[in-house]
C-alpha positions in Angstrom: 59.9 -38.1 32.7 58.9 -37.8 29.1 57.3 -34.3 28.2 53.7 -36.1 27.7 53.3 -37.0 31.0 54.1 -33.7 32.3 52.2 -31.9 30.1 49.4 -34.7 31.2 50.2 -33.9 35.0 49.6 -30.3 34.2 46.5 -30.3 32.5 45.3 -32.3 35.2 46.5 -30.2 37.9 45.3 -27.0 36.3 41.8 -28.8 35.4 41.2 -29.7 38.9 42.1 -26.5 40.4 39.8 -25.0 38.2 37.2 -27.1 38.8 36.9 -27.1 42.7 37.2 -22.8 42.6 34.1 -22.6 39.8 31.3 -24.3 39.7 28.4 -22.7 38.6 30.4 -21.3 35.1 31.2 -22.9 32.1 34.7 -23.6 30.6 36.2 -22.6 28.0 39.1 -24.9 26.7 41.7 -24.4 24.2 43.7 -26.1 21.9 46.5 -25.3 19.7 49.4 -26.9 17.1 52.0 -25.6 15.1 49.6 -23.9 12.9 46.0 -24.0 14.2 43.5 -22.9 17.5 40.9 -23.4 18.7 38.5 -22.7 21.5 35.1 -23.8 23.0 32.8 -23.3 25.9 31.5 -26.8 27.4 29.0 -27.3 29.8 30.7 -29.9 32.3 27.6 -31.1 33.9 25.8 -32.1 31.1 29.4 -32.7 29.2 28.7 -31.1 26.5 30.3 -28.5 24.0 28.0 -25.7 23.7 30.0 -23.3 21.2 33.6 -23.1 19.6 35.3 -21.6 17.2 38.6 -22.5 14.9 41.0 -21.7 12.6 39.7 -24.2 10.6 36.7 -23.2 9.6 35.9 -21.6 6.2 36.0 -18.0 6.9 39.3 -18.0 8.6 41.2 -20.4 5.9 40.4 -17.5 4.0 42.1 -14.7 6.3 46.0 -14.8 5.8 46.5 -13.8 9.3 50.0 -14.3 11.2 49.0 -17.1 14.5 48.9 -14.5 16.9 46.0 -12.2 14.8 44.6 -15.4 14.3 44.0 -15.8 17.9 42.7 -12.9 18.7 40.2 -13.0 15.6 39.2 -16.4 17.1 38.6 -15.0 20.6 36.6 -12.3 19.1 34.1 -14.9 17.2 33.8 -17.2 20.3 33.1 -13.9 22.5 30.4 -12.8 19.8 28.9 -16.6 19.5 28.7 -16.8 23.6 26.8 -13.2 24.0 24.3 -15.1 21.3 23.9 -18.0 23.7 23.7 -15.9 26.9 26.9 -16.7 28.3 28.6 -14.1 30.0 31.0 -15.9 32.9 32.8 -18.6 31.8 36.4 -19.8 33.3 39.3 -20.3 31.3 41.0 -23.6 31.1 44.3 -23.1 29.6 45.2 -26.9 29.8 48.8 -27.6 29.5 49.5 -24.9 28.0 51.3 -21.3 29.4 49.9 -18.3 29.6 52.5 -16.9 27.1 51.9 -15.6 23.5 49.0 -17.1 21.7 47.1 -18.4 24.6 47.0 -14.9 26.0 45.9 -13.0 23.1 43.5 -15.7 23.1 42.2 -14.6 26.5 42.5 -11.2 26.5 40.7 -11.0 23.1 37.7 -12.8 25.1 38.1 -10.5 27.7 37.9 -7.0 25.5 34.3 -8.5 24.1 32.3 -9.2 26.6 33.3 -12.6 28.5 34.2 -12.5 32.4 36.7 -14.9 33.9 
């Protein structure tokens, strides 16, 4: 088995796990690459993304953080931009990814300002 397909079979698993335990909250997904992160809060039952944040936007091109700062500083602006919106649970939907290193300063970031999961 290639590693696409088990990384496939895991974000599936993990998805509908997550999906049959919560249903009244709203997800937040992440996604990451060798150099970049990001993170947004989607709606599921109207399918749509309701905010994100990323290290590609302006204001964090201009940041020379290491990845892991980077993280955190991008759970910090998703955190702030969801407490505009109202949103205060959420669930986290790690996708195929372990919760190891990025992905958990990630969360824990989210956690310290203000979001429940």
């Amino acid at each position: 088995m290639n590693r696409q397909n088990s990384r496939n079979k895991r974000v599936l698993r993990n998805r509908s796990k997550l999906r049959k335990i919560n249903t009244n909250r709203f997800r937040i997904t992440v996604s990451k690459s060798l150099k970049n992160i990001s993170a947004q809060i989607i709606d599921d039952r109207i399918r749509k993304t309701i905010v994100s944040a990323s290290s590609h936007e302006k204001e964090m091109k201009s940041n020379k953080l290491n990845k892991t700062k980077m993280s955190i500083a991008i759970g910090e602006i998703l955190a702030k931009r969801a407490t505009e919106k109202k949103i205060s649970k959420v669930f986290f939907d790690r996708g195929g990814y372990k919760y190891h290193g990025r992905i958990k300063a990630l969360a824990d970031s989210l956690r310290k300002n203000g979001l429940n999961f």
